[in-house]
C-alpha positions as CSV (number, residue, x, y, z in Angstrom):
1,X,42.7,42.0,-12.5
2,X,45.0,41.1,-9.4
3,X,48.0,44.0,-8.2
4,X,50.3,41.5,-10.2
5,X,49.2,43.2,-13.5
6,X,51.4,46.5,-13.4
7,X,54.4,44.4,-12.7
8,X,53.9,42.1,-15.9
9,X,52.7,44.9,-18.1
10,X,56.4,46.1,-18.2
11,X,56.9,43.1,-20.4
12,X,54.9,45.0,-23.2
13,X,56.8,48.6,-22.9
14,X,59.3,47.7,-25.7
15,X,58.3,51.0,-28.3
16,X,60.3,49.0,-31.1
17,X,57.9,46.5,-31.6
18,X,55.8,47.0,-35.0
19,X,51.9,46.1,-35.2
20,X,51.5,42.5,-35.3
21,X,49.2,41.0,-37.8
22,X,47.5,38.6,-35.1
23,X,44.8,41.0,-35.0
24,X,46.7,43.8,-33.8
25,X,50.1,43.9,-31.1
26,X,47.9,44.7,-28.4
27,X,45.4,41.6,-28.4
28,X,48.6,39.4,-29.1
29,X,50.5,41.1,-25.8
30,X,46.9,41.1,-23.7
31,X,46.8,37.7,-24.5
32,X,50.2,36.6,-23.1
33,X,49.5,38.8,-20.4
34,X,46.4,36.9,-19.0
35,X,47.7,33.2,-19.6
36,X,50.8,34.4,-17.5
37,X,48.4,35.7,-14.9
38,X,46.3,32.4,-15.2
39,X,49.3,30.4,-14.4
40,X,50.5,32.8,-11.8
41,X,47.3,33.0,-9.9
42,X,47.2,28.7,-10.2
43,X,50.3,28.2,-8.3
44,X,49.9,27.1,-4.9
45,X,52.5,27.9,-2.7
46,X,54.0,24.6,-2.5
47,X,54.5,24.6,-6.2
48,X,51.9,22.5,-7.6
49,X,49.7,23.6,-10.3
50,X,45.9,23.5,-9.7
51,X,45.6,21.1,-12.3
52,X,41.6,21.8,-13.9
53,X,39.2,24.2,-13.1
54,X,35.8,25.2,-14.8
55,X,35.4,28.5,-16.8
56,X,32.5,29.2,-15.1
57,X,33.3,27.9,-11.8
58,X,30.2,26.1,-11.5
59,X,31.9,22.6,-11.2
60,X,34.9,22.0,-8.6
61,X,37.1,19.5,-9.8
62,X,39.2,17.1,-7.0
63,X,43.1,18.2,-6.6
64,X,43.9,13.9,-7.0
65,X,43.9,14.0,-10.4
66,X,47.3,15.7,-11.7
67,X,49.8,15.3,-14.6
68,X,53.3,15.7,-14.1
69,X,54.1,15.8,-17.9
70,X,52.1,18.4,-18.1
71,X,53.5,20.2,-15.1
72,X,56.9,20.0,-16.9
73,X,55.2,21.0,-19.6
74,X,53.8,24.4,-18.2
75,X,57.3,25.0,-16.5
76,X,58.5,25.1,-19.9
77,X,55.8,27.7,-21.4
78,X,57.1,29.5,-17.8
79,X,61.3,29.8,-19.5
80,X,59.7,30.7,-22.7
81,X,58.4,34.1,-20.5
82,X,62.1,34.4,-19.3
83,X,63.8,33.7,-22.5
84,X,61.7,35.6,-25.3
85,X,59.8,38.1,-23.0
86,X,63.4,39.2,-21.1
87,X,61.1,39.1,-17.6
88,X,61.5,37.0,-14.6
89,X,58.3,38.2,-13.2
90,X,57.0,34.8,-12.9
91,X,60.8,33.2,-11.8
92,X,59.9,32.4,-8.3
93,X,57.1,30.8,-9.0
94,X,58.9,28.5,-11.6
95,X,61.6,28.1,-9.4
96,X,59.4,26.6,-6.8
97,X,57.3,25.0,-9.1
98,X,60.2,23.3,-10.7
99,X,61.4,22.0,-6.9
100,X,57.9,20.4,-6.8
101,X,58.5,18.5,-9.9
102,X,61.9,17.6,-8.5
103,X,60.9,16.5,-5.2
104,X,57.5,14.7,-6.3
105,X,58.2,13.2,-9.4
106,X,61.9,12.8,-10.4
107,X,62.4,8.9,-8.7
108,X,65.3,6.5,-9.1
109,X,65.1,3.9,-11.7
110,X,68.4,2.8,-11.2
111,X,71.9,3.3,-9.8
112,X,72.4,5.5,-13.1
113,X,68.9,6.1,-14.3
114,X,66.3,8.6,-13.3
115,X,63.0,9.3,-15.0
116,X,59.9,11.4,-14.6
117,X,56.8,9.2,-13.0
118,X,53.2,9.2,-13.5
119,X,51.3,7.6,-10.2
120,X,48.4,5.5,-10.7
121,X,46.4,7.6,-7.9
122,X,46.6,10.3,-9.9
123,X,45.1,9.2,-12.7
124,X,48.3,7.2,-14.6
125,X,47.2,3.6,-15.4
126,X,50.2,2.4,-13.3
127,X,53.2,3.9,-12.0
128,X,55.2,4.6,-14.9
129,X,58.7,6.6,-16.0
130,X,57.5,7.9,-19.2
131,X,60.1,8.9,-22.0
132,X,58.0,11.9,-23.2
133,X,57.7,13.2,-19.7
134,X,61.6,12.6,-18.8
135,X,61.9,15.0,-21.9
136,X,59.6,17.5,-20.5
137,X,61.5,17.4,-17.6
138,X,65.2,18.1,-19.3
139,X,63.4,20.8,-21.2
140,X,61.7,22.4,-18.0
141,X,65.1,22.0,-15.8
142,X,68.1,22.1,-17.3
143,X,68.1,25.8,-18.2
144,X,68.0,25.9,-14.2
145,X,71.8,24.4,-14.0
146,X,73.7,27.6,-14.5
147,X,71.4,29.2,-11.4
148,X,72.7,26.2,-9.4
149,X,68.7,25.6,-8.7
150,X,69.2,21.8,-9.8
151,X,72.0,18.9,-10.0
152,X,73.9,18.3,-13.2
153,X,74.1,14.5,-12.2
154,X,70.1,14.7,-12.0
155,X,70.3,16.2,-15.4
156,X,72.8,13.3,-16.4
157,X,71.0,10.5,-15.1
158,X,67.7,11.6,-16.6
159,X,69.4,12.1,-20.0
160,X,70.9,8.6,-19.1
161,X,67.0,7.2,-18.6
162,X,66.4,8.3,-22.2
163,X,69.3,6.4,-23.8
164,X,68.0,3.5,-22.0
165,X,64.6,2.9,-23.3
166,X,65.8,4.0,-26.7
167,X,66.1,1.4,-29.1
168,X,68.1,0.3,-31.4
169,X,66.0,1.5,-34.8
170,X,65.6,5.2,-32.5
171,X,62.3,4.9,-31.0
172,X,61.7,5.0,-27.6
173,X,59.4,3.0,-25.4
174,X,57.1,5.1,-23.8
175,X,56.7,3.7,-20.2
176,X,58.9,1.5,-17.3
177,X,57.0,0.0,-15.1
178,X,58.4,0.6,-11.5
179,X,56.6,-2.1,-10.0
180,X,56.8,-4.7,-12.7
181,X,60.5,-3.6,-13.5
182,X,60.2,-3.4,-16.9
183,X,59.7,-1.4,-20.1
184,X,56.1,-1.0,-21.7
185,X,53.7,0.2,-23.6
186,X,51.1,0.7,-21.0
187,X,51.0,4.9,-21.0
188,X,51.8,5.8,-24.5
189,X,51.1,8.7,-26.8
190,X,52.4,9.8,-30.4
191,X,54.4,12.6,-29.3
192,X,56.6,10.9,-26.8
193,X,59.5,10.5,-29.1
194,X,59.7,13.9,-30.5
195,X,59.6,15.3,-26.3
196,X,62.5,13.2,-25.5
197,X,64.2,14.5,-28.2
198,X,64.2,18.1,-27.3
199,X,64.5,16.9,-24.0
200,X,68.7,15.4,-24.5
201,X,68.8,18.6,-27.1
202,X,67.9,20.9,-24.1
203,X,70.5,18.5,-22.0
204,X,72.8,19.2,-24.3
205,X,72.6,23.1,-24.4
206,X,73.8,22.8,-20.5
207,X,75.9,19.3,-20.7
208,X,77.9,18.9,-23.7
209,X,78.4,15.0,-24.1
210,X,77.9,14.2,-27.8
211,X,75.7,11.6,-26.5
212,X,72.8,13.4,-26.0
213,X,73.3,15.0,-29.1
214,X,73.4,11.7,-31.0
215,X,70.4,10.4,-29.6
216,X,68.2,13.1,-30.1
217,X,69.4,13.1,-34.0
218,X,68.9,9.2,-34.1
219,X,65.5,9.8,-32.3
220,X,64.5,12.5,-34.8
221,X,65.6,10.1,-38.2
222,X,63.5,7.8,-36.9
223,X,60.1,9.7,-36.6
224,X,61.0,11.4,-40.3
225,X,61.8,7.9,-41.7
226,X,58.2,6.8,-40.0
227,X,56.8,9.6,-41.9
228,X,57.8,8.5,-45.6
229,X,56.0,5.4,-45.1
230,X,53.0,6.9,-43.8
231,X,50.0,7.9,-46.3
232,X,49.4,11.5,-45.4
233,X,45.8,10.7,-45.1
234,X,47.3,8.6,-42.1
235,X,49.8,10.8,-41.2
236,X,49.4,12.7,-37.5
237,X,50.6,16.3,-37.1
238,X,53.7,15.5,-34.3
239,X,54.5,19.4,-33.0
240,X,56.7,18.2,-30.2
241,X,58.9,16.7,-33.5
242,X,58.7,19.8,-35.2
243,X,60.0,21.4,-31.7
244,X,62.6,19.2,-31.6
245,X,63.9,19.5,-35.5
246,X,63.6,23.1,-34.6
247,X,65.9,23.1,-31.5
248,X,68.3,20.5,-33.8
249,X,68.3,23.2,-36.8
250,X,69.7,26.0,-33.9
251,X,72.3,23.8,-32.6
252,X,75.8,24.9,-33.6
253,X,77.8,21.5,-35.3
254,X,75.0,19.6,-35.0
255,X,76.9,17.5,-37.2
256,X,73.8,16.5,-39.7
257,X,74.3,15.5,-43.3
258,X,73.2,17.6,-46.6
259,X,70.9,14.0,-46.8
260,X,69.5,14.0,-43.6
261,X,68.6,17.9,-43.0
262,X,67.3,17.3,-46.5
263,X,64.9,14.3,-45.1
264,X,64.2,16.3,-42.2
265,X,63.0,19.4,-44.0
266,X,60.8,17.1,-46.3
267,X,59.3,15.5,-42.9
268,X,58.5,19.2,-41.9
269,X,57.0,20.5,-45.2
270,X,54.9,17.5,-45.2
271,X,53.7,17.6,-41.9
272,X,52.8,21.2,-42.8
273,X,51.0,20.8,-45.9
274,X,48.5,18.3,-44.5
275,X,48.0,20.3,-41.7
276,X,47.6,23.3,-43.6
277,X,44.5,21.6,-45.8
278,X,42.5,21.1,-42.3
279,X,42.1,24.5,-41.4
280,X,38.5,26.4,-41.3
281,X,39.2,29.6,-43.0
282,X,35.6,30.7,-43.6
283,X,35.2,34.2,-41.2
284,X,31.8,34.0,-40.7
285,X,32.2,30.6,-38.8
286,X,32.5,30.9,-34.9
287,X,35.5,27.9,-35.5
288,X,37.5,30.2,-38.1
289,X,41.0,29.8,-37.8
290,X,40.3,26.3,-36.4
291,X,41.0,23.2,-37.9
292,X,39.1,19.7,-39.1
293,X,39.6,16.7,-36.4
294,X,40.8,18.7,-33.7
295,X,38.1,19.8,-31.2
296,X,39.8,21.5,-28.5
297,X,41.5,24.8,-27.9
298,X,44.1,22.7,-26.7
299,X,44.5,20.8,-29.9
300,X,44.8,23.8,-31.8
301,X,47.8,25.7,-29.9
302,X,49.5,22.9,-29.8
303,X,48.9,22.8,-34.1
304,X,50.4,26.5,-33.7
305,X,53.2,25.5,-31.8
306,X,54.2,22.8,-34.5
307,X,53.9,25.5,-37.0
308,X,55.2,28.0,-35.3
309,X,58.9,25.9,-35.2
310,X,58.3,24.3,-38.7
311,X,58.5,28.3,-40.1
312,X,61.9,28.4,-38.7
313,X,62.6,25.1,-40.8
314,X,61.1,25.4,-44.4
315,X,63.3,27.6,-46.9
316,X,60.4,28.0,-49.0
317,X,59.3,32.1,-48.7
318,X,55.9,30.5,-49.9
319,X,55.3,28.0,-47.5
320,X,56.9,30.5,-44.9
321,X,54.1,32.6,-46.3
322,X,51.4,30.3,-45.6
323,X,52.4,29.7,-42.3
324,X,52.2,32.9,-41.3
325,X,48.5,33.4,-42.4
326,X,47.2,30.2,-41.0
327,X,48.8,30.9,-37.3
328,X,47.5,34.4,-37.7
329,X,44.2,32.8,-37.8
330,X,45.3,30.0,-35.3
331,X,46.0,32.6,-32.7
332,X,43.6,35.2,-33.2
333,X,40.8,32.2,-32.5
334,X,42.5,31.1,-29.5
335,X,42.5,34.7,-28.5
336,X,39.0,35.3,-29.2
337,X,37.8,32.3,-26.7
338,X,40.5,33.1,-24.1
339,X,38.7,34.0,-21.1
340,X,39.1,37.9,-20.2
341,X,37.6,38.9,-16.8
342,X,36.4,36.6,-13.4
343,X,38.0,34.4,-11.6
344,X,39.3,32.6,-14.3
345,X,40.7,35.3,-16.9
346,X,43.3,33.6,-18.7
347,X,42.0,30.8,-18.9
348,X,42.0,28.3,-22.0
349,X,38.7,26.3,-22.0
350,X,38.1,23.2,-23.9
351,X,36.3,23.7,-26.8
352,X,35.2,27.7,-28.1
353,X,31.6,26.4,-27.0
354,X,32.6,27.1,-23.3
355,X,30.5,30.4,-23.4
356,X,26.9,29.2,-25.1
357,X,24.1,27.5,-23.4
358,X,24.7,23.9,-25.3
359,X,28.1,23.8,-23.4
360,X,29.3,20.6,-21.1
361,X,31.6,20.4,-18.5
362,X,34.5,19.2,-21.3
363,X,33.8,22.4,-23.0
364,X,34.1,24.6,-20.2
365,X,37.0,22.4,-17.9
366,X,39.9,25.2,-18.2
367,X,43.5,22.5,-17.9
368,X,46.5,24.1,-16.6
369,X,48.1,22.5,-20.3
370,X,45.5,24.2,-22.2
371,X,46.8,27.2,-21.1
372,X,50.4,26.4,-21.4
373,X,50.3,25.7,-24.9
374,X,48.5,28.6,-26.2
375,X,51.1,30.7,-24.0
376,X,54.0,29.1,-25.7
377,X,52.2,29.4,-29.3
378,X,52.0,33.1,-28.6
379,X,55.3,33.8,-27.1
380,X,57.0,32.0,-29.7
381,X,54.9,34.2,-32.8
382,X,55.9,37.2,-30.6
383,X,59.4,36.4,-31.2
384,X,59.4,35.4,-34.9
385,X,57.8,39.2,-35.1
386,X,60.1,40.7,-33.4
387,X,63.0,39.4,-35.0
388,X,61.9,39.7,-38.2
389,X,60.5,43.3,-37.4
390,X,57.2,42.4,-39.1
C-alpha cells in the first residue's frame, strides 16, 4: 500500500455503521478502499486513465487503445465516492480527469449540438458521437456545474445532442458519424438508451428545462414497452435502464402516471426475476455468487449495479428480499477475486480464473471499467446499508 491509504481510510471512521452482511463491514469497506486506490494510482497526471493493465504484470498493453465512454464512466463511479462516501479524497484527480474528457472528447456536432466521440485510432470503428457515451458524459459532468469546473451551455448542448438522435417512438440512435455527417448504427450496444437517459436526468438535476426531463421519461417507456414484447428467454438484463428508472423514481414531480410507474416497475421486477434464476448459488463452487452467461467480473458488477437500483424500485419486501441475498453473494465474489497486494491491488481482473495456471491474458487484463463498476456496485450497497441501518 502507497502513503495515500491513511488519507482514504477516514472514509471508513463512521462508528454508526452496523455489520454488513457482505461478508462482514470490513471486507465491504477494504474493498472500496483498494478500487479507489486502483483508480487513484491509474491516473496520469494529465488526466487520462491508463486504460488496461495485466494482473500479473506480465503483459504490457499499448496506451492507443482507450474508451472515452468508459472514461465517463469511471468519473462517474469517482462522484459516487463524493456523494455516498462524504470524501473528496479522490476530487482532484476527477477534476482533472473530467478536463481530459472535456478537452479530448467533447467535439462540436453542430452550431447547437455537442456529443461525446469515439476515434477510430483508438479502437472505435469510425469516429462516432455515441448517445450512450453523451450520457455518460452528463452523468460524469454535470454535478461539476455548481463548482463552476464546466459550462452550463456545454451541458445544454450535449443534452441538446441527445434530443437530436432521439426518435420519434424514444429510441435513440447509437452513433453520428462525423465524417460521413450522419446518424448510424455503426458503434452500438444494448445499454445506450438506458445511459442517455440518466444522462438528461442528471442534466436535469443541475438544468431544469422540462425537456430533459421529458426525454429521458419518453426514452425510458420505450425500453419498458420493448420489454413486454420480449420473451424473457430473450430478454437482456439492461442495468444502465434500471439506473436510469432509479434516478426517474428520486426525481421530485417527475410528472409520471399511476399507469406508467406501474409499467415501469413491472419492466424492473421482470428484469430481476430472470436475472435472479441465472445466478450460481452452490458455495462449494469457485464461481458462487456468479451468474450463467456472464463470464467476466465485469459482467457481474455491472448485474449488481442493475440490482442494486432495481431494490430501490420493487415494493415487494420479498423481492427486496431476494435482492439483497443475491448481491450479497454478487459482491462478496467480486470481493474474493479483487486483487489485494502488488502493483496492481485493486484491481478487477477479467474472469475469477486470473489467479490459476489455466489463465489467458483475457482472464488476467485488469480494464480501468472493470474496476469502475464493481466500485459503484459497492458504494451503492454501502449506502442502501447505511440508510436502512442493516
Amino acid at each position: 500500500m502507497r502513503n495515500d491509504i491513511p488519507i482514504l481510510f477516514n472514509l471508513f471512521n463512521n462508528k454508526n455503521n452496523k455489520e454488513s452482511a457482505v461478508s462482514d463491514k470490513d471486507k465491504l469497506e477494504n474493498a472500496i478502499l483498494l478500487a479507489m486506490l486502483y483508480i487513484s494510482h491509474n491516473t496520469r497526471l494529465d488526466g487520462r486513465f491508463v486504460y488496461r493493465n495485466s494482473a500479473t504484470s506480465s503483459k504490457k498493453y499499448s496506451d492507443r487503445i482507450y474508451s472515452s465512454i468508459r472514461h465517463a464512466g469511471t468519473l462517474y463511479a469517482l462522484y459516487l465516492c463524493e456523494k455516498y462516501l462524504d470524501n473528496k479524497v479522490l476530487h482532484k484527480k476527477r477534476i482533472l480527469a473530467s478536463e481530459y474528457l472535456i478537452n479530448n472528447y467533447i467535439k462540436r456536432i453542430s452550431a447547437d449540438c455537442y456529443g461525446l466521440i469515439s476515434k477510430k485510432e483508438e479502437g472505435a470503428p469510425a469516429l462516432v458521437a455515441t448517445s450512450g457515451g453523451t450520457g455518460l458524459a452528463l452523468i460524469a459532468l454535470s454535478n461539476l456545474l455548481p463548482e463552476s469546473k464546466v459550462n452550463v451551455y456545454t451541458l445544454r448542448k450535449m443534452g441538446n445532442f441527445l434530443l437530436w438522435m432521439q426518435t420519434n417512438n424514444g429510441d435513440f440512435w447509437p452513433s453520428y458519424e462525423l465524417l460521413k455527417k450522419e446518424k448510424s448504427n455503426v458503434h452500438s450496444a444494448r445499454y445506450y438508451p438506458g445511459e442517455a437517459c440518466l444522462g438528461l436526468l442528471y442534466l436535469y438535476e443541475v438544468d431544469k428545462d422540462e425537456k430533459w426531463l421529458e426525454a429521458s421519461k419518453k426514452g425510458i417507456m420505450k425500453i419498458v414497452q420493448t420489454s413486454l414484447n420480449t420473451p424473457e428467454s430473450e430478454l437482456k438484463f439492461d442495468h444502465w435502464g434500471l439506473l436510469a428508472i432509479q434516478k426517474l423514481f428520486e426525481t421530485e414531480n417527475n410528472g409520471l402516471s399511476h399507469e406508467e410507474k406501474n409499467l415501469i416497475t413491472g419492466f424492473v421486477e421482470k428484469n430481476v426475476k430472470v436475472v435472479l434464476e441465472l445466478q450460481k448459488t452452490d458455495s462449494k463452487e469457485a464461481d458462487c455468487g456468479a451468474f450463467n452467461g456472464t463470464k467476466t467480473l465485469c459482467g457481474l458488477a455491472t448485474i449488481m449495479e442493475g440490482l442494486i437500483a432495481a431494490y430501490d424500485c420493487v415494493p415487494a419486501n420479498v423481492l427486496k428480499a431476494r435482492i439483497k441475498y443475491a448481491v450479497e453473494a454478487g459482491l462478496d465474489h467480486l470481493y474474493k477475486y479483487q486483487i489485494k497486494a502488488g502493483e496492481m491491488e485493486g484491481g478487477i481482473p477479467g474472469t475469477y480464473l486470473w489467479n490459476t495456471l489455466t489463465a489467458d491474458d483475457k482472464d488476467r487484463e485488469v480494464r480501468i471499467d472493470n474496476v469502475q463498476h464493481a466500485l459503484s456496485a459497492w458504494i451503492t450497497y454501502k449506502k442502501i446499508l447505511n440508510s436502512e441501518k442493516i
